[in-house]
C-alpha positions as CSV (number, residue, x, y, z in Angstrom):
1,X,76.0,132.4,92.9
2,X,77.9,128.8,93.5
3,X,79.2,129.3,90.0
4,X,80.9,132.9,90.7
5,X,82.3,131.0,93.6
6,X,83.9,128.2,91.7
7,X,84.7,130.5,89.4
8,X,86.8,132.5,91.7
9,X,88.5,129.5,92.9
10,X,89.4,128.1,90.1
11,X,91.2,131.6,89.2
12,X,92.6,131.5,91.9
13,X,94.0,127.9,91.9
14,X,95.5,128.7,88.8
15,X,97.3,131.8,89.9
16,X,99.2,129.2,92.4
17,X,99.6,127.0,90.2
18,X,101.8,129.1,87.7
19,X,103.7,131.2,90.5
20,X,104.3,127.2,91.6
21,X,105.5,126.9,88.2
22,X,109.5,126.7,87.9
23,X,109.9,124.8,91.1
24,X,111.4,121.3,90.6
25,X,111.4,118.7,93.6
26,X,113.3,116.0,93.5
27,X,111.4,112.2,93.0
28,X,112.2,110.8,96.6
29,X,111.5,113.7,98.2
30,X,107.2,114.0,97.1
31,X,107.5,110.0,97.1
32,X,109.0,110.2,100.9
33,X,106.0,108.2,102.3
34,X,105.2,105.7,99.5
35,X,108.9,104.9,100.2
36,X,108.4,104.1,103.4
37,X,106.4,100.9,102.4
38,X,107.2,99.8,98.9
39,X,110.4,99.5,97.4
40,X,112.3,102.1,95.4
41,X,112.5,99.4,92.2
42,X,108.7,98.3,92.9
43,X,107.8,102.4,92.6
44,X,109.9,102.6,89.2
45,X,108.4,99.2,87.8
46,X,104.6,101.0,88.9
47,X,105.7,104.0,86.6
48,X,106.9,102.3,83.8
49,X,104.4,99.7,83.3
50,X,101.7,102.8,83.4
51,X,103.8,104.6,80.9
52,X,103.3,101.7,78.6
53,X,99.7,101.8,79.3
54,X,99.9,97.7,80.5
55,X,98.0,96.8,83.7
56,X,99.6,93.9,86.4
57,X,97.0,91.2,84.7
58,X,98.4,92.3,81.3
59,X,102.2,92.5,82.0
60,X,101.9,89.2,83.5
61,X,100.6,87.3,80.9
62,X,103.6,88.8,78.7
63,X,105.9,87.5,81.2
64,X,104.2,84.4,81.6
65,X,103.9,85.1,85.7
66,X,101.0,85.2,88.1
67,X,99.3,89.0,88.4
68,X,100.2,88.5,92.6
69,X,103.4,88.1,91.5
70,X,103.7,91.7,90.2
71,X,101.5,92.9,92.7
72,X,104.1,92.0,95.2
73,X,107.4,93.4,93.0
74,X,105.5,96.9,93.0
75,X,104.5,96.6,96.9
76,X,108.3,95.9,98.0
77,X,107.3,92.2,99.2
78,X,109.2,90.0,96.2
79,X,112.9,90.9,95.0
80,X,113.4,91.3,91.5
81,X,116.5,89.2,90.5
82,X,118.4,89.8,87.7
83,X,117.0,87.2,85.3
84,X,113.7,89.0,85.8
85,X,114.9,92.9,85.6
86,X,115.9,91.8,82.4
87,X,112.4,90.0,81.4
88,X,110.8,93.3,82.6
89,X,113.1,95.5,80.6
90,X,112.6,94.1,77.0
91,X,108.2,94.0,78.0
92,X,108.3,97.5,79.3
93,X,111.5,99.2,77.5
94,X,113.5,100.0,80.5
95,X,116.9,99.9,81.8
96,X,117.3,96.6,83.6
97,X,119.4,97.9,86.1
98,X,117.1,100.3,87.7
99,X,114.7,97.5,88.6
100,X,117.7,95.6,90.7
């Protein structure tokens, strides 16, 4: 009987899920909270270094920088100057600019 159930929800979940289907949202808006505490250049280096598969320990050993040091870029508690957007941008293939 549990399985019928499941069953049924999972039909269910899926009916939502496609009438859900051709609404867009905009980033900032379903990222409204994480904003609140990290940085909107610390969310976008996250992303980008999880597109490229790399984890903190990883990217930092390609740029030659401590793993806390990324830690803190991502959490909104260390500026990214220019010198390093750029590092950042030939490791993970990204526009410099949008980690400034």
């Amino acid at each position: 009987m549990s399985v019928r159930t499941r069953t049924h929800h999972i039909r269910r979940v899926k009916k939502t899920t496609l009438q859900n289907k051709e609404q867009t949202y905009n980033w900032r808006d379903v990222y409204a909270k994480k904003l609140e505490h990290d940085s909107e250049s610390g969310i976008y280096l996250r992303g980008v270094r999880n597109r490229e598969g790399l984890t903190q320990v990883q990217l930092a050993k390609k740029l030659g920088i401590s793993q806390h040091h990324i830690s803190e870029m991502e959490h909104g508690k260390r500026l990214i100057g220019k010198k390093m957007a750029k590092r950042l941008s030939k490791v993970l293939k990204a526009e410099y600019r949008m980690f400034l």
